[in-house]
MMTF fields as JSON, N, C-alpha, C and O atoms, coordinates in Angstrom:
{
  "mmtfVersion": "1.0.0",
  "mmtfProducer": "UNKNOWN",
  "numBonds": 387,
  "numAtoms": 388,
  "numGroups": 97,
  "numChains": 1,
  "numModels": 1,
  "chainsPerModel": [1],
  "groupsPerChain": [97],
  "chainIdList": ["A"],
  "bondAtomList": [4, 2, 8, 6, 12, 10, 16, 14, 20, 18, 24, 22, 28, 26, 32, 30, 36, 34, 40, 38, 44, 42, 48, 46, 52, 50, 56, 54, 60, 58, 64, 62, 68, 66, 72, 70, 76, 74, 80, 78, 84, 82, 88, 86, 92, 90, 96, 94, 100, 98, 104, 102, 108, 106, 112, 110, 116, 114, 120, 118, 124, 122, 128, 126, 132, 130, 136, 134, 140, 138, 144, 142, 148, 146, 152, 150, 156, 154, 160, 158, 164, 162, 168, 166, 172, 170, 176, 174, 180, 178, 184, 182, 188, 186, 192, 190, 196, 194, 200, 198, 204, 202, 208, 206, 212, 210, 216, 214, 220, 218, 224, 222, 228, 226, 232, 230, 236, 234, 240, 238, 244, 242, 248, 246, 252, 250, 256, 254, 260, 258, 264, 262, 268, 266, 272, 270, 276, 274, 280, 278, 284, 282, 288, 286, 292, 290, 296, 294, 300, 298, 304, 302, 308, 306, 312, 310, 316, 314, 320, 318, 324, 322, 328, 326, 332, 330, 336, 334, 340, 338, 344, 342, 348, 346, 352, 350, 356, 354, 360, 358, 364, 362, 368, 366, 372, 370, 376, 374, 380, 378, 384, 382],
  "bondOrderList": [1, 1, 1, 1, 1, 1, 1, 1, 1, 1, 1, 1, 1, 1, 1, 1, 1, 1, 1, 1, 1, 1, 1, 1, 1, 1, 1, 1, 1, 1, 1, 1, 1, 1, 1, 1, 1, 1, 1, 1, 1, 1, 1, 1, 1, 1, 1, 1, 1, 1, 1, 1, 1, 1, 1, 1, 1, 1, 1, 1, 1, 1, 1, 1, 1, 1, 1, 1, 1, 1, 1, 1, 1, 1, 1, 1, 1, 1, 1, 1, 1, 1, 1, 1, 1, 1, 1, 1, 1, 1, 1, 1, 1, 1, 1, 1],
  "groupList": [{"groupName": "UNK", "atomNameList": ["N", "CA", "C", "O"], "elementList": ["N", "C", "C", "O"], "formalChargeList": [0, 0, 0, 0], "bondAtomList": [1, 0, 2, 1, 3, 2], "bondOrderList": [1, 1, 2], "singleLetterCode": "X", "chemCompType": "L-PEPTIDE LINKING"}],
  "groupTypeList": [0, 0, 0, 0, 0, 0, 0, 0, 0, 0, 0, 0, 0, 0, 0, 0, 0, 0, 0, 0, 0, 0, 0, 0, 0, 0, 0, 0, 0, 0, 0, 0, 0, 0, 0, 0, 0, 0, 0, 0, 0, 0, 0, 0, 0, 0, 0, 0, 0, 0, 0, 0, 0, 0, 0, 0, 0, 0, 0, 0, 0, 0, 0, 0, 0, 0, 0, 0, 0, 0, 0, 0, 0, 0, 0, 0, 0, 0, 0, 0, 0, 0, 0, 0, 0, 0, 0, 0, 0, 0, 0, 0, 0, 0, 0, 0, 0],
  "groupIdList": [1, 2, 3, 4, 5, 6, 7, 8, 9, 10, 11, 12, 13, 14, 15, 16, 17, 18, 19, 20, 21, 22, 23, 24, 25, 26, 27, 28, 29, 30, 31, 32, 33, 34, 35, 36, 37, 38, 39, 40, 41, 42, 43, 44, 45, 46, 47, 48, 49, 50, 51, 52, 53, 54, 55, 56, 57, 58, 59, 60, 61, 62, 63, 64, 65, 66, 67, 68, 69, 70, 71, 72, 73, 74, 75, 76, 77, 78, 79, 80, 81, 82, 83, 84, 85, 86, 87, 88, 89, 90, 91, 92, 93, 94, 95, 96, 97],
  "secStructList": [7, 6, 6, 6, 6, 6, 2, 2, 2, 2, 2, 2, 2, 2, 2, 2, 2, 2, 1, 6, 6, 6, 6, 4, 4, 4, 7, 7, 7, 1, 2, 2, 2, 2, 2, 2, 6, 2, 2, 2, 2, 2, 2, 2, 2, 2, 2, 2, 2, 2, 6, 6, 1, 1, 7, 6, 6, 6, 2, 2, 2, 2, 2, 2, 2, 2, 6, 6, 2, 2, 2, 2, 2, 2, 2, 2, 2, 2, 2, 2, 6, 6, 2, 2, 2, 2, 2, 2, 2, 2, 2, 2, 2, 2, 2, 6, 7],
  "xCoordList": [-21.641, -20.851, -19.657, -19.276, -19.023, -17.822, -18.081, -17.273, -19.702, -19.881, -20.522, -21.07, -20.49, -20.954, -19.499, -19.421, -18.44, -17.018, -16.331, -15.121, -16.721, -16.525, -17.173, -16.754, -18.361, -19.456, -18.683, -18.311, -18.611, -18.233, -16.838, -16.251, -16.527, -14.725, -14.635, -13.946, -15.512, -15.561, -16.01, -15.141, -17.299, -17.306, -17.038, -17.404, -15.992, -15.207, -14.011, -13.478, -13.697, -12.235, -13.045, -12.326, -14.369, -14.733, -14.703, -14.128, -15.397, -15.133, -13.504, -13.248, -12.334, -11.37, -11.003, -10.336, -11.418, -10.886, -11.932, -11.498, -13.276, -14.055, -13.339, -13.718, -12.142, -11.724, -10.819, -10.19, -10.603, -9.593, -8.162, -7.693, -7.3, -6.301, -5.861, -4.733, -7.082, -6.769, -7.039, -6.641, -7.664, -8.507, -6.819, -6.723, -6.0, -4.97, -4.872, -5.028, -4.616, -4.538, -5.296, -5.079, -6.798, -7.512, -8.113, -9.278, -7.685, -7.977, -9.245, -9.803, -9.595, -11.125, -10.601, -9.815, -11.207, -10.986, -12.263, -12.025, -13.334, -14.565, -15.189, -15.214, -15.828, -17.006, -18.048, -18.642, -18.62, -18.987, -18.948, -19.802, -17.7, -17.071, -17.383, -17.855, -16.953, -16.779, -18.077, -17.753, -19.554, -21.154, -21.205, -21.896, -20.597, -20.707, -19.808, -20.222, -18.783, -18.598, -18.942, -19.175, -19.093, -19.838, -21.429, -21.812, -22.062, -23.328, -23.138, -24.059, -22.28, -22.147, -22.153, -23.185, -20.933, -20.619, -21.709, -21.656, -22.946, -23.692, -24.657, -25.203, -24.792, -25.583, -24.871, -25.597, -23.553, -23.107, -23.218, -23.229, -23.29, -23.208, -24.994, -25.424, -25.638, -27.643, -27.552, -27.895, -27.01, -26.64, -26.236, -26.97, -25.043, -24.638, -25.921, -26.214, -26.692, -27.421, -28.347, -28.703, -29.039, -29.973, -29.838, -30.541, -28.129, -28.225, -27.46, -26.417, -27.923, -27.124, -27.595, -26.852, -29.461, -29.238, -30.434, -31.259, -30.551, -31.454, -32.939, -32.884, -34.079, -34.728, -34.031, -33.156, -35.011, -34.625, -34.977, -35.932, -33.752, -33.657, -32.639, -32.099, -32.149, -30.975, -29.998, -28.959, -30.078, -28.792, -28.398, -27.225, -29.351, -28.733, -27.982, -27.079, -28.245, -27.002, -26.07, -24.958, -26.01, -24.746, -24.113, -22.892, -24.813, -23.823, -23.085, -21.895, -23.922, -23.669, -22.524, -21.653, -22.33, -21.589, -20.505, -19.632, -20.455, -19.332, -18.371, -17.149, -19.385, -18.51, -18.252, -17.979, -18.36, -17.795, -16.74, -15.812, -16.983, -15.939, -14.567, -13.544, -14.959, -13.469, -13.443, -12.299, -14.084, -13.982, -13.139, -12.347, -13.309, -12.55, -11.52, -10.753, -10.905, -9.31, -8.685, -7.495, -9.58, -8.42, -8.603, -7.94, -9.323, -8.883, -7.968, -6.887, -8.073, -7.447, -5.715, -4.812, -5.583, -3.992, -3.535, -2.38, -4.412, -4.342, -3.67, -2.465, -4.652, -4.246, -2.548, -1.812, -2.277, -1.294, -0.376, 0.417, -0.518, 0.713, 1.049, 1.942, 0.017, -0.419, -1.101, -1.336, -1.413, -3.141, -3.188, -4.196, -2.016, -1.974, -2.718, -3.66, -1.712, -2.49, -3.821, -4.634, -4.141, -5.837, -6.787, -7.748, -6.23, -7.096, -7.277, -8.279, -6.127, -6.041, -7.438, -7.61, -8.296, -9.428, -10.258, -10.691, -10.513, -11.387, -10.691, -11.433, -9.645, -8.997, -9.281, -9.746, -8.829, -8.896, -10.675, -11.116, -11.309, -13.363, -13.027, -12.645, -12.864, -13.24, -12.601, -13.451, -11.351, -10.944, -11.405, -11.165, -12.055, -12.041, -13.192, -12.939, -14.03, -15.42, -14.473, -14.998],
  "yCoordList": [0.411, -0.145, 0.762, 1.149, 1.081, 2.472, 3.905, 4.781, 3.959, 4.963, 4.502, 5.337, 3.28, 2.819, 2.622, 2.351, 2.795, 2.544, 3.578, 3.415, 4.917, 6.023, 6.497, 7.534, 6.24, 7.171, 6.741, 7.402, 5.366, 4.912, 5.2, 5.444, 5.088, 5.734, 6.421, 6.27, 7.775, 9.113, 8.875, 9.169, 8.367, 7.965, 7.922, 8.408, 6.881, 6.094, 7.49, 7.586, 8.559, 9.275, 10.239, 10.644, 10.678, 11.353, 10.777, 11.356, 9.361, 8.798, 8.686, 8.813, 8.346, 8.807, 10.36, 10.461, 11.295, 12.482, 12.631, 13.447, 11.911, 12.344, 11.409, 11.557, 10.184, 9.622, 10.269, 11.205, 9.821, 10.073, 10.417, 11.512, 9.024, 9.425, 10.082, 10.204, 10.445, 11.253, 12.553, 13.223, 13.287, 14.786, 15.693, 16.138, 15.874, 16.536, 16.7, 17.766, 15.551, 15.777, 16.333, 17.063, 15.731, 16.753, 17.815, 17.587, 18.576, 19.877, 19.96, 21.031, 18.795, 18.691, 19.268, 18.67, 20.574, 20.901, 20.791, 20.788, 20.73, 20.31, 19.502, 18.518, 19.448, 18.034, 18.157, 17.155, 19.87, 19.651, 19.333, 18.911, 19.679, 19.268, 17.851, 17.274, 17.559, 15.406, 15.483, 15.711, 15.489, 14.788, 15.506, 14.871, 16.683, 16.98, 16.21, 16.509, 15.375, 14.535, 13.505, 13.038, 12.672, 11.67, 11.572, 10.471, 12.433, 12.908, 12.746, 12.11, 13.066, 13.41, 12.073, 11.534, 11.284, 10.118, 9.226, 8.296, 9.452, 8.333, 8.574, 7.697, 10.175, 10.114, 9.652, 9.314, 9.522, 9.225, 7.585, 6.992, 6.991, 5.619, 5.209, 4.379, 6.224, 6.257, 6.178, 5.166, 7.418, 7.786, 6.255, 5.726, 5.904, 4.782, 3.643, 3.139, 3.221, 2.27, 2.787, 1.925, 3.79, 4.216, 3.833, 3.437, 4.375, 4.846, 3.443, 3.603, 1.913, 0.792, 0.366, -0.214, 0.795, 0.378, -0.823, -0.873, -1.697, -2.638, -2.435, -1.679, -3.403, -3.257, -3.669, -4.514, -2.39, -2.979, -4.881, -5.561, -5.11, -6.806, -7.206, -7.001, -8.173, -8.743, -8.444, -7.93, -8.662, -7.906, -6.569, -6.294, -5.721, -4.41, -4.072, -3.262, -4.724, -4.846, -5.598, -5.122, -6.658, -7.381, -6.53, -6.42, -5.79, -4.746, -3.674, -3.409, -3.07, -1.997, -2.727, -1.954, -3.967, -4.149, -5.047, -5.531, -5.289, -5.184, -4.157, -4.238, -2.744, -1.702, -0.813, 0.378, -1.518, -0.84, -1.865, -1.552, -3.094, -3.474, -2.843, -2.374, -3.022, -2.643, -1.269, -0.916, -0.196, 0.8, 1.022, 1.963, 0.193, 0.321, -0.119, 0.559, -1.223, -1.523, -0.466, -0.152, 0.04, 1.177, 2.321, 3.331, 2.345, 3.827, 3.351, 3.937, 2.293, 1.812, 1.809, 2.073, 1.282, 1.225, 2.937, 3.354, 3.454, 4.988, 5.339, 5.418, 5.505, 6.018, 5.491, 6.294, 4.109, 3.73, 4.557, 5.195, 4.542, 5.246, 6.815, 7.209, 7.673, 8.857, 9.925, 10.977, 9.544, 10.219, 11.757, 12.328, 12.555, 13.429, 14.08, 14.805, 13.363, 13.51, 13.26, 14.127, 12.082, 11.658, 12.778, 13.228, 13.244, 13.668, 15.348, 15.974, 15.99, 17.145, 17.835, 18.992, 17.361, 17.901, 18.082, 19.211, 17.185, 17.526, 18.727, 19.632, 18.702, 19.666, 21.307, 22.272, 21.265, 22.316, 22.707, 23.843, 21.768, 22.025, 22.46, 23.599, 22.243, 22.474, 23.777, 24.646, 24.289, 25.273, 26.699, 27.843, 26.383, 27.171, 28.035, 29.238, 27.82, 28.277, 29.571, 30.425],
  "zCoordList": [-22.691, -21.618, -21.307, -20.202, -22.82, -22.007, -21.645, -21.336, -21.777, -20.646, -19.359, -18.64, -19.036, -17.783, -16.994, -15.796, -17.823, -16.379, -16.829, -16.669, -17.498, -17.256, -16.796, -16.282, -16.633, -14.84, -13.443, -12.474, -13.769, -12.315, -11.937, -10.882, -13.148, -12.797, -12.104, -11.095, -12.465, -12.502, -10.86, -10.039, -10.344, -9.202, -7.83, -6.76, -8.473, -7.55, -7.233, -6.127, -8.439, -8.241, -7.203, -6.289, -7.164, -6.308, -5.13, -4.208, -4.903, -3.44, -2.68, -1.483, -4.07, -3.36, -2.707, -1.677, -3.291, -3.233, -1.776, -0.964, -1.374, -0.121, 0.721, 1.883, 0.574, 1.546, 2.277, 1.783, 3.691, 3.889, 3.879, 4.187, 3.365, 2.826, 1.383, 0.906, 0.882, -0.426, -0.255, -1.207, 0.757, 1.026, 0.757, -0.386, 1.367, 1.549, -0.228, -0.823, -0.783, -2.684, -3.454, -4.421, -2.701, -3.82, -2.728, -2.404, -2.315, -1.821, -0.706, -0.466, -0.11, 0.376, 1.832, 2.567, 2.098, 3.134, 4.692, 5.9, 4.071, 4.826, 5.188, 4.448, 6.172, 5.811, 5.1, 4.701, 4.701, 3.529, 1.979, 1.2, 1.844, 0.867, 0.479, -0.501, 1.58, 1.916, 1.506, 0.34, 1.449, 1.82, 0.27, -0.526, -0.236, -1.231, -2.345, -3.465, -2.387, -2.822, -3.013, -4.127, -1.467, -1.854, -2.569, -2.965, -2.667, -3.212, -4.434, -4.947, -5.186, -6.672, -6.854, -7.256, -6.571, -6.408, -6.509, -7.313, -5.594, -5.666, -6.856, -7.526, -7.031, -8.517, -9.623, -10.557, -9.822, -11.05, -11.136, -12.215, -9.98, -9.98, -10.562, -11.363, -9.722, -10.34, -11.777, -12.389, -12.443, -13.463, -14.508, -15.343, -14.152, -14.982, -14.937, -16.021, -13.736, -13.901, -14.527, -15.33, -14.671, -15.484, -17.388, -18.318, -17.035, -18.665, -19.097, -19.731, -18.782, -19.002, -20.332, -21.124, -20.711, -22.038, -21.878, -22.791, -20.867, -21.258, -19.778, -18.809, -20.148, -19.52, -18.123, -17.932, -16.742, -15.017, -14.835, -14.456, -15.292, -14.721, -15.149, -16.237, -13.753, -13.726, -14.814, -14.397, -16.288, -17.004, -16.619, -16.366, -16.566, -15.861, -15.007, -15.216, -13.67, -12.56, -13.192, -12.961, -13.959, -14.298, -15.056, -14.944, -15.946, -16.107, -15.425, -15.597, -14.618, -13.645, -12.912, -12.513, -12.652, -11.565, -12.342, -11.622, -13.512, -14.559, -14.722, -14.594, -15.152, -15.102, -14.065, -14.209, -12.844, -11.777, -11.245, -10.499, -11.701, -11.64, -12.32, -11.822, -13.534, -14.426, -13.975, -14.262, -13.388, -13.269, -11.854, -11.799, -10.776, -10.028, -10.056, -9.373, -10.663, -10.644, -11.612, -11.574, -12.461, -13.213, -12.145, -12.385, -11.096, -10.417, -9.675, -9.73, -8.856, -7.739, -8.063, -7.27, -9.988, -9.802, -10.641, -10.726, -11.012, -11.062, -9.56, -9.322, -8.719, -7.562, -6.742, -6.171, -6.884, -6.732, -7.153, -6.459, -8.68, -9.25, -8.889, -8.139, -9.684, -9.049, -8.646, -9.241, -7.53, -7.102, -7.031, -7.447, -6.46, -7.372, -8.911, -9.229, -9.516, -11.057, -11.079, -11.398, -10.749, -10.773, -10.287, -10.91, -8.739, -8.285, -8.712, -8.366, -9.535, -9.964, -10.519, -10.135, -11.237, -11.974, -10.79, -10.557, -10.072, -8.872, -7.794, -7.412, -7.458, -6.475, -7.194, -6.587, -8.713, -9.41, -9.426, -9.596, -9.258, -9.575, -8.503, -8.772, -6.987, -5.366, -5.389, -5.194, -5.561, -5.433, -6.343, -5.956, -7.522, -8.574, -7.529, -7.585, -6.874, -6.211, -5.569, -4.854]
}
């Protein structure tokens, strides 16, 4: 389970960094960039439901959507505080190219 809301964490910090008001922070200068974010994004979310652990039925999504729950309020008050910081590892991956 705590690598199912550290995938989605992970996620969700990419869908911020392909949103709008976060692109300027984490360095997203394209729209490819953007489709290349959100891409990752949706595999890591594949990723977590895959790797949940029990057979495809109903417990599985209850999990998946457990730990995207808890996974999104810890990004959401991350980002509050400082998205900056959050979004640093990703700005530093986009730019390193």
């Amino acid at each position: 389970m705590c690598e199912g809301v550290f995938l989605c964490a992970l996620a969700f910090v990419l869908l911020a960094a392909a949103s709008y008001k976060f692109r300027r922070d984490a360095g997203v200068s394209g729209e490819r960039m953007v489709r290349t974010l959100r891409s990752g994004a949706a595999v890591l979310i594949g990723l977590a439901l895959i790797r949940a652990g029990t057979p495809m039925d109903g417990e599985r999504w209850v999990r998946l959507l457990t730990c995207a729950s808890i996974a999104a309020v810890v990004v959401v008050l991350a980002l509050s505080v400082a998205p900056g910081a959050i979004l640093y590892p990703v700005r530093r991956a986009l730019l390193r190219r």
